[in-house]
C-alpha positions in Angstrom: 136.1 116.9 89.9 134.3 113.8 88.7 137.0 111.2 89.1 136.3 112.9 93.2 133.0 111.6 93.0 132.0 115.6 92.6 129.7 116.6 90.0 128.9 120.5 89.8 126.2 121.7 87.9 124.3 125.2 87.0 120.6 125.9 87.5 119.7 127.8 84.4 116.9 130.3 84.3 116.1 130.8 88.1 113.5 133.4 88.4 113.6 133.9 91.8 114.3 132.1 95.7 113.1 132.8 98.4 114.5 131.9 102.0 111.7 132.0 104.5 111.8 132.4 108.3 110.0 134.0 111.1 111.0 137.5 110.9 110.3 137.5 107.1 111.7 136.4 103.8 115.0 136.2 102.2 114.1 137.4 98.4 116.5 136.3 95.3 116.1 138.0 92.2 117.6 136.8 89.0 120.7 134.4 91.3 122.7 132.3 89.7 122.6 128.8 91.7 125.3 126.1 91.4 124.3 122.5 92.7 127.1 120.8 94.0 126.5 116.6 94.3 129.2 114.6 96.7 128.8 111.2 98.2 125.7 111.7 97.9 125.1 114.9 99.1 124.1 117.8 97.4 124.5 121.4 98.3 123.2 124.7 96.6 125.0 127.9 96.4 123.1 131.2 95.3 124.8 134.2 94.6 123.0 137.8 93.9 122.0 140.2 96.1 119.3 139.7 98.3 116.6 141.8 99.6 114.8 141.6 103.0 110.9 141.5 103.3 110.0 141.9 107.1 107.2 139.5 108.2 103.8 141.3 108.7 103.1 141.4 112.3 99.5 139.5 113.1 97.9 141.5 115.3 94.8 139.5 117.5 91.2 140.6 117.5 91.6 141.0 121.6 94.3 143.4 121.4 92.8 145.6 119.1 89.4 145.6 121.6 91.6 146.2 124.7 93.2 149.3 122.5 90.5 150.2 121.4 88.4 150.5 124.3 91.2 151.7 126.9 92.1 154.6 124.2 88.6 155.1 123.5 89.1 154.8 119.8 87.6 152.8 117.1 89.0 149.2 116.6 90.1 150.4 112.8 92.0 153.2 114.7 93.2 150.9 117.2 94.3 148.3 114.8 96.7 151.1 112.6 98.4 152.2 116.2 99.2 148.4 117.0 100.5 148.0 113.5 102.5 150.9 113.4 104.0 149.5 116.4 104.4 146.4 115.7 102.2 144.6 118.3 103.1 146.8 121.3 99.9 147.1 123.6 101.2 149.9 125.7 102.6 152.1 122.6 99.8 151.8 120.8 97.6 153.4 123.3 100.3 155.9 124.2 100.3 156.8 120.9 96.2 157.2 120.5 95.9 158.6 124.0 98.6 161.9 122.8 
């Protein structure tokens, strides 16, 4: 592989990686990761088994008032309902109002 310009080399001791994105993070535990250099280019594999860690969902101060106040709940309460639903206005006060 090195008289193709390629040179292939093992990360040892990788503790963890994570892969980051909007909808939440990408978590490697204990992966083996190969880094792969050609024409000046390199590339990582990682192989293990990943795990999935779903983003937290923000919810904003004025939705939890509007819950709170068309439920007729406290903003605490209203807070949980959106959530447990992930941000849905409407649920959320479905779900207090039953």
């Amino acid at each position: 592989m090195k008289k193709l310009g390629m040179n292939v080399e093992q990360i040892e001791d990788v503790q963890s990686i994570v892969i980051r994105t909007p909808k939440g993070n990408w978590v490697f535990d204990s992966a083996e990761v190969t880094a792969m250099t050609m024409q000046g280019a390199t590339t990582y594999q990682i192989a293990g088994t990943p795990r999935f860690e779903a983003a937290a969902v923000e919810i904003p101060k004025e939705d939890v008032t509007m819950v709170a106040a068309q439920a007729n709940v406290s903003e605490e309460k209203a807070k949980e309902a959106l959530v447990a639903t992930k941000g849905d206005i409407a649920e959320a006060i479905m779900k207090l109002a039953s």
